[in-house]
N, C-alpha and C positions, 0 to 999 in steps of 0.2 A: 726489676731488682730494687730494694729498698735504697735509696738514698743515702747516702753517707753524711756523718756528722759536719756539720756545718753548709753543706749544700742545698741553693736556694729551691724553693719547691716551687718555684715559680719563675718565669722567665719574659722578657718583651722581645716580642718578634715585631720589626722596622718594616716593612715591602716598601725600599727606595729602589727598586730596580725599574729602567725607563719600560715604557710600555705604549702601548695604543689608546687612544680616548675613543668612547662611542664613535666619534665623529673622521674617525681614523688618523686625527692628528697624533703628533707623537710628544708623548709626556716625559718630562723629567722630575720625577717626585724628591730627587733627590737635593735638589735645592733648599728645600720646605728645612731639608735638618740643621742647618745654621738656627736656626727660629722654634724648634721641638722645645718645649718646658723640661725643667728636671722630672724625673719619675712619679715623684709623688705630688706633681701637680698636673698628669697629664686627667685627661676625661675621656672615660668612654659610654657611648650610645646604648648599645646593646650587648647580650650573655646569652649565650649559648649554654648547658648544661649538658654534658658529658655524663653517660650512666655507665656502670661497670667501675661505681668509685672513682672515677680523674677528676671529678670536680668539674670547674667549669671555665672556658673563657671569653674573655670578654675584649668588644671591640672598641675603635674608633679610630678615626683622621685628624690629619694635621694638613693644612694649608689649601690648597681650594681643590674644587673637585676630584682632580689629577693630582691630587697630592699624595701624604704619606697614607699608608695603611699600617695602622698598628693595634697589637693584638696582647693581651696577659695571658699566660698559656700555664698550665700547669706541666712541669719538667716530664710528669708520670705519659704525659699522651704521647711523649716521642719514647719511650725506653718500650710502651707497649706497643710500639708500631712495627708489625712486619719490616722487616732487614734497615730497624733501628730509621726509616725512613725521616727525614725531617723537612718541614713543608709549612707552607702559611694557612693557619687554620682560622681561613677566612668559614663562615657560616656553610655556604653549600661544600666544602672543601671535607668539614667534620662529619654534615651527613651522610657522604660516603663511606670516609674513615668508619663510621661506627656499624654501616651497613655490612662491610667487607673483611675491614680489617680480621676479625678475630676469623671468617671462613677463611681466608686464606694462607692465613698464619696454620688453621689446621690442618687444611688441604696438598699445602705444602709440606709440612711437616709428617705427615703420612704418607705420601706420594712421592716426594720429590727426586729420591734417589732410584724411582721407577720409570721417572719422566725425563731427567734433562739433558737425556740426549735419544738421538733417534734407535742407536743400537739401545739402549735399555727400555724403550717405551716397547720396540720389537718382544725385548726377551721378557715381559710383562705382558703381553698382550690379553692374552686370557684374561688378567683380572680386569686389566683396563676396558676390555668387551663389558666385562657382566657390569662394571662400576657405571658403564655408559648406559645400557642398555636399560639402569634403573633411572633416570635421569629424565626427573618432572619438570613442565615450564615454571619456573618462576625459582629452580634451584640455583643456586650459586653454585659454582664451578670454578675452575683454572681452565684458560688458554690448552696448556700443554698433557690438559685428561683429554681434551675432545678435539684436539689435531695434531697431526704427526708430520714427520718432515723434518729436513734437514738441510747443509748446504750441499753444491754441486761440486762439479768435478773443477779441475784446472789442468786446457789442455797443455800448459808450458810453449805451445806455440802456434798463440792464436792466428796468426797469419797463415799459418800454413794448413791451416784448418778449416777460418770462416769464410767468408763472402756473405756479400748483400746481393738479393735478389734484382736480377735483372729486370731495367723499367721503371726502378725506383729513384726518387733523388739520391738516394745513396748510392747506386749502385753508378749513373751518369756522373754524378761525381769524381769518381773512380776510374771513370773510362776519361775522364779530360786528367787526369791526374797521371792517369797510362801514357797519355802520347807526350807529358812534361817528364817522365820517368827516362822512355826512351828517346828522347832527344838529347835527354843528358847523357846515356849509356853510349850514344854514337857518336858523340862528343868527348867524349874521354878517351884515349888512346890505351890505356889497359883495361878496360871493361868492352868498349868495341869489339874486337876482337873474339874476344869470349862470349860475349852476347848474340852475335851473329850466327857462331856455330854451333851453340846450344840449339838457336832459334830453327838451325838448317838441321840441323839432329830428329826435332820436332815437328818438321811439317810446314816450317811460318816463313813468310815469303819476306827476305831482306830490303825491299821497294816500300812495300807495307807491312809492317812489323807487329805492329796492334791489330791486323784485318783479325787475322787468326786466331782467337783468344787462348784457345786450349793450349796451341803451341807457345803464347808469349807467357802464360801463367807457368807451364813445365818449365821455363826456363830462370823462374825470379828465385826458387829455392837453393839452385844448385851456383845461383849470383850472390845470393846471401851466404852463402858458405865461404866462397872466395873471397868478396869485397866486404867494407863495413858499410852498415847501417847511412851515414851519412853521406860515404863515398856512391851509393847507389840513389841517395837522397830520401831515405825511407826513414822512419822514427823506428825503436828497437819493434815494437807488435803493431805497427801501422796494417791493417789491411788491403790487399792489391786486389782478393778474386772476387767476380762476378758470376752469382751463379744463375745459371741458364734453367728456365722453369720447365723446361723437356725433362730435368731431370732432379727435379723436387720430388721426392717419396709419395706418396699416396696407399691407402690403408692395402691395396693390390700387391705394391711392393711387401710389404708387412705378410703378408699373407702367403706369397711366394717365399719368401724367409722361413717363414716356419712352416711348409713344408719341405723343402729341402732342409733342415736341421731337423724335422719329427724323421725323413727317411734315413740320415744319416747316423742320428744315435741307434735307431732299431737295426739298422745293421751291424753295428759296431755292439750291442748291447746281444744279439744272436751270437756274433761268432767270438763276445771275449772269452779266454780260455778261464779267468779269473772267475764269470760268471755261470760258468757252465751247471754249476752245482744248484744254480737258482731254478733255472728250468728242471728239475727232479723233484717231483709230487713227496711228501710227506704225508703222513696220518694227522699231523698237528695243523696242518694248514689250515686259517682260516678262510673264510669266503672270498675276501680280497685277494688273498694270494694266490687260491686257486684261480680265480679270474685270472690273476696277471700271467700266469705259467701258459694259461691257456693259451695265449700267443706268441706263442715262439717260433710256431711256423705257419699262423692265421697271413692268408691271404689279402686280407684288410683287416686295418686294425686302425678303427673309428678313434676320433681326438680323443674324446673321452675316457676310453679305454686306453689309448696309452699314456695319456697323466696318468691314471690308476698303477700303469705298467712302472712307471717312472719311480712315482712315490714305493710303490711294493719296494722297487730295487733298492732306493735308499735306504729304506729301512732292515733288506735282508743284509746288507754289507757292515751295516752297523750293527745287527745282530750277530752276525758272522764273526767281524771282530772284535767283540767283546769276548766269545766262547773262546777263538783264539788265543787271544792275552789269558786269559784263565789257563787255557792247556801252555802259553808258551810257546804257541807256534806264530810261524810270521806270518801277520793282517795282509790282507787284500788293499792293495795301493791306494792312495787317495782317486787318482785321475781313473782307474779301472774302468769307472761308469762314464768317463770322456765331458761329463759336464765342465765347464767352467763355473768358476768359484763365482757364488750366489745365484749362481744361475738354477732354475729348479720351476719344475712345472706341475701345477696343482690343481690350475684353472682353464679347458678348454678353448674359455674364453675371450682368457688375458695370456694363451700361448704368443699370438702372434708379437705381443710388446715383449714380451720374456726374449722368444728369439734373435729379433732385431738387437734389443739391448746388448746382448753379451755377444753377438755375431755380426754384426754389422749385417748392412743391406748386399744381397747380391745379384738382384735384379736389376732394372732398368735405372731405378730411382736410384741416387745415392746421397742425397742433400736433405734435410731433417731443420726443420728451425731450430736455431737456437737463443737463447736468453741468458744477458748477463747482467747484471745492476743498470736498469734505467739510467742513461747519465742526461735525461731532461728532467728525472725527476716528475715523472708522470702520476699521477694520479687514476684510479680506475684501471688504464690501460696505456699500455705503449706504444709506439710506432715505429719501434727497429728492426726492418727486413731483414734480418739476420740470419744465415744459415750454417752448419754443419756437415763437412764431409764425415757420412758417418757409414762408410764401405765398409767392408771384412776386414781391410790394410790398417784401414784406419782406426777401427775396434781392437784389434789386437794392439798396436800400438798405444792405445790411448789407454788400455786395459792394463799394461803391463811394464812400460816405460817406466824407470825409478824418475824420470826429472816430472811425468805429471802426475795429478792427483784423483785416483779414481774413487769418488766418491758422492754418496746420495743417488747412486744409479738404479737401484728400489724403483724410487720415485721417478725416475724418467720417462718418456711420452705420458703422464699423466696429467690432467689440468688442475692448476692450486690457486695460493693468492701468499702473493710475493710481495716486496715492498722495498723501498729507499733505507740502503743500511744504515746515512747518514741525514739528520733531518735537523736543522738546529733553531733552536724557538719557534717549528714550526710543526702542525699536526704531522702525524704520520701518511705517508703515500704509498696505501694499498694498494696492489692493482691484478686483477685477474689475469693467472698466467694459462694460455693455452698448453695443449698437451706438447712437450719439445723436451731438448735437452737444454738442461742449463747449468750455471757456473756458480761458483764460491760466494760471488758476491751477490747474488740472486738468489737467497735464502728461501724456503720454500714450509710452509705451514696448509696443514689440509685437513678438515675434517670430513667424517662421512656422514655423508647426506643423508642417513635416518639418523644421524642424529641431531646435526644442524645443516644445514644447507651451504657449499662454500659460500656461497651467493650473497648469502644471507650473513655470514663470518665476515667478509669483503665490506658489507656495509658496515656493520658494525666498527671493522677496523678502521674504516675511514670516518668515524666519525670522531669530533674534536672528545668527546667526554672520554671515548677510549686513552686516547694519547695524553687528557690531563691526568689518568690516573697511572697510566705508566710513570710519568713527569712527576708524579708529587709523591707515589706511593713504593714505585719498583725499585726506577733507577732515573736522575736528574742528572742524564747525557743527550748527547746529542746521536750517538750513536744507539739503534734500535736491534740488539742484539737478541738471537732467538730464545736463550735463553734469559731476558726480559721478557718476552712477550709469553714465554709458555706458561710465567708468572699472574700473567693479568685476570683479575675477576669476569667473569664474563656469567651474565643472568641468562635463561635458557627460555626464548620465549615462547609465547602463546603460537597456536596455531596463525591467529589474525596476525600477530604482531610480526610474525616471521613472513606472510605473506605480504603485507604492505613489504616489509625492509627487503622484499625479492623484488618485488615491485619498482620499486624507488631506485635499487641498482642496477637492473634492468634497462631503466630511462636515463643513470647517469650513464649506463655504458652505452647507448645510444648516442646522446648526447656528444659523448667522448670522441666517437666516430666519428660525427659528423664536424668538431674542433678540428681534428686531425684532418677532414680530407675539404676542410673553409668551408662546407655548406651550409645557408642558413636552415632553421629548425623546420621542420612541414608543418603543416596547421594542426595535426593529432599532438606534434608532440607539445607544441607552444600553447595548447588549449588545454591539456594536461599539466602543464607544469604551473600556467595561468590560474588556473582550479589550486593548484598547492599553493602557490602566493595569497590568493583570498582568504586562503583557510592558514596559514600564518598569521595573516594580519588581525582574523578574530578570534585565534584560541593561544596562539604560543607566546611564548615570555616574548617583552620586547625586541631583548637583545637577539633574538631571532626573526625579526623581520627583516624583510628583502630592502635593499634602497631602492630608491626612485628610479636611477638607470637599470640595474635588474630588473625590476618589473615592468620594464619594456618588454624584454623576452626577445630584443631583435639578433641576436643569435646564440650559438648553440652554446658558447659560456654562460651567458645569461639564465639560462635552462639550465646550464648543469650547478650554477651560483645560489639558486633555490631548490630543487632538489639535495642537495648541499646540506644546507639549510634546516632541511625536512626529515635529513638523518639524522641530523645533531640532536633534534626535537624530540624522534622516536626514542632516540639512543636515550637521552635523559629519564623519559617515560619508562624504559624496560628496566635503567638502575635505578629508579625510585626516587630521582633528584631534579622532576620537573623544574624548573622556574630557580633553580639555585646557582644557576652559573652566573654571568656566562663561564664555561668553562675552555676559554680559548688560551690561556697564561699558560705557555709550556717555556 
């Protein structure tokens, strides 16, 4: 917008904020401004030139290398920046701005109310298909065209829900934590009592109170009910269960699920009296329909064939009651077809996840990982044995409770790339989520693989240039909220360039594994990552070379410290801002 009478078209931007030196010490530039010159005696080095009319700015310092940054900026570069953004338009800072900015001011500006949230990306889908589908390497984009996703559910009461897998430090933890629980329970003259005879209700032997697990776990819900929180010695959502890998789900469980819900609706879908009129041939029928009628009393009736079955019914109850409301007469119930809400089968081959989601497990398995916000704060990947009771009891419950929150369950057993909701002056922490169920705070972004690779999204995310441009251009929090990120530019790269950053993530998720479980690197991988250090040292900007104890490589941090390193590198290469950072300032 044009400037207003008397308002200066120019302005000095100070960068007194502390920060890090090359050398990792820590700077305070802000000293330097007792000793700054008036205005019109300050000097600067170098100019930048701005096209699209902002004119130009121009730099320089004040006091010794760690000192001030200051810049003359033209007022116009912040009024034309996407969501009025305001940032230090240090030299590589601008090259980006000018690279992005005005695509994503369009991109949003055309999109946005398609994109910023997961039910409108859903009811967009179609164009968001074809708008993908045309999408060359080296086009600019947004985040929130080419992944979807949203947050999770909230079970309202995670105790009585999760457990850590047995075997783990978590989960021994938990078992020395059991026998401090019940010493205190047998110690107490109103919990005693009560505890005992839950315990003898259950199966669990009074001598040995903990031998039993199942029986001492059936009995902490119905103590939390009676006693408080402290008087049992528990924190309000402390977790107490241990779950036993006998019955960890596995893709058989999954499988057994759906088909006991494929035989259940076909039976309930023959004898509803509401659908009766569906099984009676018409002249108008198309081919689909005829197929699906054909099974009404088929002997088998192949997956495939009954999505088909499935979808037909949908669509005749919806034709059904439309004619109805036109004549006036009363519509066929919602529940008639016995699905539960979102639940819908289209894909033979993603029934068995459809099933389980809306149905819980009724096999053998009944425990499902689950994922909630990182609280180490991981990088690449996690390390929380986390599980989910996720039985038929506990689906309906979880599905239809007013105290939790069912939601983003689309997305469930699928695998994405999740991240730290809170990160503050520091890059973002992506990290590749396996197929589970997860929580609110375990926000979830996912593209598909023809169009980008997660893999490949994962790197990218975790690399610093991604996070300076959220930090200077989106939103200057510490919090990494999805609707940030579905804002971010993102360049769409080459064949090669997507297979190195597969590559690279690849070895840092390796790497990650090997952090997590103390081993040092094997010789493939340290001679790999060795090769990436040499080839740092002779092509990439300085401020990306490894230090001297990283290029030792004697463990798997050190590996994942230059591969690291090597993303940052690619990531500059694929926005067009080689050699202009470092781009580590968030």
């Amino acid at each position: 917008m044009p400037a207003k009478a008397g308002t200066p078209n120019t302005l000095l931007f100070i960068q007194a904020r502390p920060r890090k030196t090359p050398d990792g010490r820590s700077a305070d530039p802000e000293r330097f401004l007792a000793t700054l010159p008036v205005t019109a005696k300050l000097t600067f080095d170098s100019t930048t030139k701005l096209h699209r009319g902002l004119g130009e700015v121009t730099h320089g310092t004040h006091g010794l290398h760690d000192g001030l940054r200051i810049h003359r900026v033209p007022v116009a570069l912040y009024r034309d920046a996407h969501n009025r953004a305001f940032f230090e338009p240090r030299p590589g800072t601008l090259r980006l701005f000018e690279t992005f900015n005005n695509n994503v001011k369009a991109l949003v500006d055309e999109w946005w109310e398609r994109i910023e949230t997961s039910q409108k990306f859903a009811d967009n889908l179609a164009a968001i298909r074809a708008y993908q589908a045309a999408l060359k390497p080296g086009d600019i984009t947004v985040v929130g065209l080419v992944a979807e996703g949203g947050q999770g559910m909230r079970t309202a009461n995670n105790a009585g829900f999760l457990g850590y897998l047995e075997g783990t430090p978590q989960a021994d933890e938990l078992a020395a934590k059991r026998e401090q629980w019940t010493q205190r329970w047998l110690a107490d003259a109103r919990i005693n009592p009560v505890f005992l005879e839950l315990l003898r209700q259950h199966g669990g032997d009074a001598n040995k109170p903990t031998k039993n697990s199942a029986a001492w776990e059936a009995c902490v819900e119905p103590l939390r009910s009676l006693f408080k929180p402290e008087q049992l010695g528990f924190t309000k959502s402390g977790l107490y269960r241990i779950v036993p890998k006998a019955l960890v789900a596995d893709e058989s469980d999954f499988q057994f699920t759906w088909r006991q819900r494929k035989a259940e609706l076909l039976k309930h879908w023959r004898a509803e009296k509401n659908l009766a009129d569906f099984w009676t041939s018409e002249l108008s029928d198309g081919e689909r329909r005829k197929r699906a009628r054909k099974l009404h009393k088929a002997a088998h009736v192949a997956d495939a064939d009954w999505c088909l079955l499935c979808q037909e019914l949908q669509r005749w109850v919806a034709e059904e009651n439309a004619s109805r409301k036109q004549q006036r007469k009363p519509t066929i119930p919602r529940d008639t077809l016995g699905l539960r809400s979102a639940e819908d089968y289209a894909d033979p081959a993603d029934a068995p996840r459809i099933a389980t989601i809306y149905n819980g497990l009724c096999g053998r398995g009944r425990f499902v990982p689950f994922r909630k916000g990182d609280p180490e704060g991981n990088r690449w990947l996690d390390n929380e044995p986390l599980y989910i009771d996720w039985s038929e009891q506990s689906v309906e419950w979880l599905s239809t409770a007013p105290e939790a929150r069912w939601q983003g369950h689309k997305f469930f057993f699928t695998g994405g790339v999740t991240w730290t909701a809170v990160a503050n002056h520091v890059a973002m922490k992506a990290r590749l989520q396996e197929p589970c169920i997860f929580d609110a705070d375990s926000m979830r972004l996912t593209p598909k693989p023809e169009v980008i690779k997660p893999i490949v999204f994962l790197a990218l995310l975790n690399s610093d240039l991604v996070s300076f441009v959220k930090m200077k251009f989106i939103k200057h929090t510490q919090k990494w909220e999805i609707g940030d990120l579905r804002q971010i530019p993102l360049v769409m790269p080459t064949n090669p360039q997507a297979a190195r950053l597969e590559k690279l993530a690849e070895m840092a998720l390796t790497s990650k594994r090997l952090e997590f479980a103390g081993q040092q690197p094997p010789h493939e991988l340290a001679n790999r990552a060795r090769a990436l250090s040499h080839e740092l040292e002779a092509h990439a900007p300085a401020y990306l070379h490894p230090h001297a104890q990283r290029k030792l490589l004697a463990t798997a941090t050190d590996c994942l410290e230059v591969i690291q390193l090597v993303v940052n590198w690619e990531a500059e290469k694929l926005y067009g801002v080689e050699g202009g950072g470092p781009f580590d300032e968030f």
